[in-house]
BATOR-529251 format. One record per residue (C-alpha): residue number from 1; residue in three letters; x, y negated, z. Coordinates in nm, 2 decimals, padded with zeros to 4 digits. Last residue first. Layout:
<pts>
(pt NUM; 'ALA'; (X; Y; Z)) ...
</pts>
This chain:
<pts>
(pt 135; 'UNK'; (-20.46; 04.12; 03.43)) (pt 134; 'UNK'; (-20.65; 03.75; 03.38)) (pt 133; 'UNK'; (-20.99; 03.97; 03.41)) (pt 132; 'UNK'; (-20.84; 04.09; 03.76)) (pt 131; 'UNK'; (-20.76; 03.80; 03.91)) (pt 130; 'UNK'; (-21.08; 03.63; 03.79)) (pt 129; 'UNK'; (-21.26; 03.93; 03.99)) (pt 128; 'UNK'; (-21.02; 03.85; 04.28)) (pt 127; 'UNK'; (-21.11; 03.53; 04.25)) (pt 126; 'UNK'; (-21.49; 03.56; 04.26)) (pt 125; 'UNK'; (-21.46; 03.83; 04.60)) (pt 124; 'UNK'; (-21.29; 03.57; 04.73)) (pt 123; 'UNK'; (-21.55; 03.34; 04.76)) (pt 122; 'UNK'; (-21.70; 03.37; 05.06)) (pt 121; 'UNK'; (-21.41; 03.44; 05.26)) (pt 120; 'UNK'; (-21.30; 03.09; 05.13)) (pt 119; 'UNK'; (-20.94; 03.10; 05.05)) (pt 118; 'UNK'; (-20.73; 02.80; 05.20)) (pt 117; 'UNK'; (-20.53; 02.66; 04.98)) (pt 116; 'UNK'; (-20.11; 02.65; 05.00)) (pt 115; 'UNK'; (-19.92; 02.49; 04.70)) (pt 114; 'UNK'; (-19.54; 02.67; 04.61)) (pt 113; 'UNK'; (-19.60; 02.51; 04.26)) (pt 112; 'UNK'; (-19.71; 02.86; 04.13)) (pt 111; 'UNK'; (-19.97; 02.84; 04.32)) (pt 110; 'UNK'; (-20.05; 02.98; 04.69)) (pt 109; 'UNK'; (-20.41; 03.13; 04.76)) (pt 108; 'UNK'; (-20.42; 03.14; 05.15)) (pt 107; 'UNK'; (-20.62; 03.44; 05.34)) (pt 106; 'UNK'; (-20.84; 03.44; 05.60)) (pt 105; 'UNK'; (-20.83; 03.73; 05.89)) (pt 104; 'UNK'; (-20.82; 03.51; 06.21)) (pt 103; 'UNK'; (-20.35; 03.45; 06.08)) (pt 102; 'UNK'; (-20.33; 03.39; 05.72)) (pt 101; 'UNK'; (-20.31; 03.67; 05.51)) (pt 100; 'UNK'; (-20.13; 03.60; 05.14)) (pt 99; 'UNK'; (-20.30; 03.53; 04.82)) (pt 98; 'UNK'; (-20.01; 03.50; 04.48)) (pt 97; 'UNK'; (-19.85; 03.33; 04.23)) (pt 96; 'UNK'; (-20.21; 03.16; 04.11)) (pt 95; 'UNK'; (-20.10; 02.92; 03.86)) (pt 94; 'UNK'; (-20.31; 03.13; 03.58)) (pt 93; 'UNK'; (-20.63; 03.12; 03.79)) (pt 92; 'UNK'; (-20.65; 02.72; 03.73)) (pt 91; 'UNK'; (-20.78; 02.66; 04.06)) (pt 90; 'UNK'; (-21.12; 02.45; 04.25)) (pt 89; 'UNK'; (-21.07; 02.33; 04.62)) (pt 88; 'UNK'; (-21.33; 02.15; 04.85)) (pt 87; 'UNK'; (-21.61; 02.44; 04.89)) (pt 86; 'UNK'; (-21.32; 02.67; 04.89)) (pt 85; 'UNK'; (-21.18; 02.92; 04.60)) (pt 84; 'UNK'; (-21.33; 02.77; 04.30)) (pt 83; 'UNK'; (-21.20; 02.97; 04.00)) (pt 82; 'UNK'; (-21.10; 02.82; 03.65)) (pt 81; 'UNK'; (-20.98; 03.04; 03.33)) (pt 80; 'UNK'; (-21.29; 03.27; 03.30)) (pt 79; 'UNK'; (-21.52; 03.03; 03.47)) (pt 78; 'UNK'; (-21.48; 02.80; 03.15)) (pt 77; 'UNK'; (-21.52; 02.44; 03.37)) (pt 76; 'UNK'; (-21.85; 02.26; 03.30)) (pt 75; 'UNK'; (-22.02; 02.46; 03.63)) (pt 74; 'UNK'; (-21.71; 02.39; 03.83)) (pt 73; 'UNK'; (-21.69; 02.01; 03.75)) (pt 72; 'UNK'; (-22.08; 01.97; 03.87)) (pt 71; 'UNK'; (-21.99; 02.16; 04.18)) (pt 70; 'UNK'; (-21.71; 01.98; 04.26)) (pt 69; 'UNK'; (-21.90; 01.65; 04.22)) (pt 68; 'UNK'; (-21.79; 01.36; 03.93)) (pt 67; 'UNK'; (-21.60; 01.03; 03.95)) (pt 66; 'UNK'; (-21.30; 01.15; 03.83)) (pt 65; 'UNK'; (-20.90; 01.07; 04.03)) (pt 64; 'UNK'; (-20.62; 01.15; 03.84)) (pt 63; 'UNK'; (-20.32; 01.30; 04.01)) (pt 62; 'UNK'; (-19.95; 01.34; 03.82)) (pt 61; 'UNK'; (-19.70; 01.60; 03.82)) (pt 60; 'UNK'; (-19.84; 01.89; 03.66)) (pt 59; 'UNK'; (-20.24; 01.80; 03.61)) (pt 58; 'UNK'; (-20.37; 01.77; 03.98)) (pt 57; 'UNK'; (-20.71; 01.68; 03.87)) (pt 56; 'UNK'; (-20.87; 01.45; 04.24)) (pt 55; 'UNK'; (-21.22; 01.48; 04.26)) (pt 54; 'UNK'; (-21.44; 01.16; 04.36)) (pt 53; 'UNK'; (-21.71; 01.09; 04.56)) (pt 52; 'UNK'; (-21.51; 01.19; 04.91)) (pt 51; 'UNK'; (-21.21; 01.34; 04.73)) (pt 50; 'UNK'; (-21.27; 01.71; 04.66)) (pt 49; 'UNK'; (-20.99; 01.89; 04.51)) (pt 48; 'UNK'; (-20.89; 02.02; 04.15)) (pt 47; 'UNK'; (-20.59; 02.24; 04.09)) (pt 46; 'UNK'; (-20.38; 02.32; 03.80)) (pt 45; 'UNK'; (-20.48; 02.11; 03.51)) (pt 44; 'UNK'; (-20.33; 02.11; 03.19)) (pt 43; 'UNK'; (-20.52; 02.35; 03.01)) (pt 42; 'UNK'; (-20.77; 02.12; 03.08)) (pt 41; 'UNK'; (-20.61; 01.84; 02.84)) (pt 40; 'UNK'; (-20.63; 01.52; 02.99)) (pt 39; 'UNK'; (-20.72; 01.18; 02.76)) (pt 38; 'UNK'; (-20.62; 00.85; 02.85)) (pt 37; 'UNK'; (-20.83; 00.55; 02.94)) (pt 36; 'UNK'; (-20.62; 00.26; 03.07)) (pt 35; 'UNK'; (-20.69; -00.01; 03.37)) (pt 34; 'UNK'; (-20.45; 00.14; 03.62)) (pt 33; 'UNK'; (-20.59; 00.49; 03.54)) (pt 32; 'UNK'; (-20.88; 00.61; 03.36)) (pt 31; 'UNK'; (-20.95; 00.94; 03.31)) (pt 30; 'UNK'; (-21.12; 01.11; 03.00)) (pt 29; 'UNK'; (-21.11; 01.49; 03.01)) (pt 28; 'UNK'; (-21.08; 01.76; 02.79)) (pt 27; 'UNK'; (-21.20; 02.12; 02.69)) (pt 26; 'UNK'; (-21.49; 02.09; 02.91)) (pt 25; 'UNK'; (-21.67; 02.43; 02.84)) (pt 24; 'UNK'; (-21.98; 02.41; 02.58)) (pt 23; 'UNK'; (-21.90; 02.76; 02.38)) (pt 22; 'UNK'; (-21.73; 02.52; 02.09)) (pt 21; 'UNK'; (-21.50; 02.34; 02.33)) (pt 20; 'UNK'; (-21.62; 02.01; 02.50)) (pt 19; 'UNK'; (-21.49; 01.70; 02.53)) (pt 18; 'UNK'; (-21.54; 01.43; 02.79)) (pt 17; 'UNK'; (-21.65; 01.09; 02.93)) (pt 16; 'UNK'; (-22.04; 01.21; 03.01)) (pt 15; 'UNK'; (-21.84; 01.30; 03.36)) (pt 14; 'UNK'; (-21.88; 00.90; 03.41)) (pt 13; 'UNK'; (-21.53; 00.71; 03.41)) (pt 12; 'UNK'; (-21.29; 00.72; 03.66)) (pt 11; 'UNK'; (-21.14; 00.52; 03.93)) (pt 10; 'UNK'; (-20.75; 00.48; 04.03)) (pt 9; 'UNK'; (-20.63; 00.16; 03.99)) (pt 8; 'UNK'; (-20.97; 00.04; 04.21)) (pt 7; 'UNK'; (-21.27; 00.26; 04.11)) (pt 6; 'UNK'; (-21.48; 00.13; 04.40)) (pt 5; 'UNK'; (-21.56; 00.34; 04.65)) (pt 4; 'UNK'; (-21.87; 00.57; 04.64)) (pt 3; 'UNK'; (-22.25; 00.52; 04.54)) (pt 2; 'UNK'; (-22.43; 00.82; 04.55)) (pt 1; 'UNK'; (-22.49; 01.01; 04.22)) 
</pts>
């Protein structure tokens, strides 16, 4: 992996960090924060967003960043329970509230949280498939 900005009060350790379920899915992650290693339940996390070399786990109220790619994270993540709908935006499908139209024929995915993403065109065939699986 490319070298990125330090890990400051906010860096994480290597993806190798983390705990898998018996079907090889990350079940939990390590993150470090401020100098302290704590652990993060997947269930936990709502959205995940691309920050430069980083991604950012918005897990309820707090952010943690991970030194890891998107598409690394998305192929460790259970695709049944997590959904990337933009190159820079991965979702836990159960905090999906709904998709809306957004004016030049995209679409937004807002969360439970009242969050707005931008839907890929390309990939919304994928959510709606998750949508349906979680129905």
């Amino acid at each position: 992996m490319p070298d990125g900005p330090p890990g400051g009060n906010d860096g994480g350790p290597s993806p190798d960090a983390d705990v898998h379920d018996p079907n090889g899915r990350l079940s939990r992650l390590e993150v470090t924060r401020a100098g302290r290693t704590s652990v993060v339940d997947v269930d936990r996390i709502d959205r995940i967003e691309a920050a430069d070399y980083y991604v950012r786990l918005h897990v309820e109220e707090a952010t943690h960043l991970l030194r890891i790619t998107m598409k690394e994270l998305e192929r460790r993540l259970d695709p049944a329970r997590f959904v990337r709908i933009h190159r820079s935006h991965i979702v836990r499908v159960d905090v999906i509230r709904e998709l809306r139209p957004h004016p030049g024929g995209g679409y937004l995915v807002i969360l439970d949280d009242g969050t707005r993403l931008p839907l890929s065109r390309s990939r919304r065939r994928k959510l709606e498939g998750a949508l349906d699986q979680r129905l």
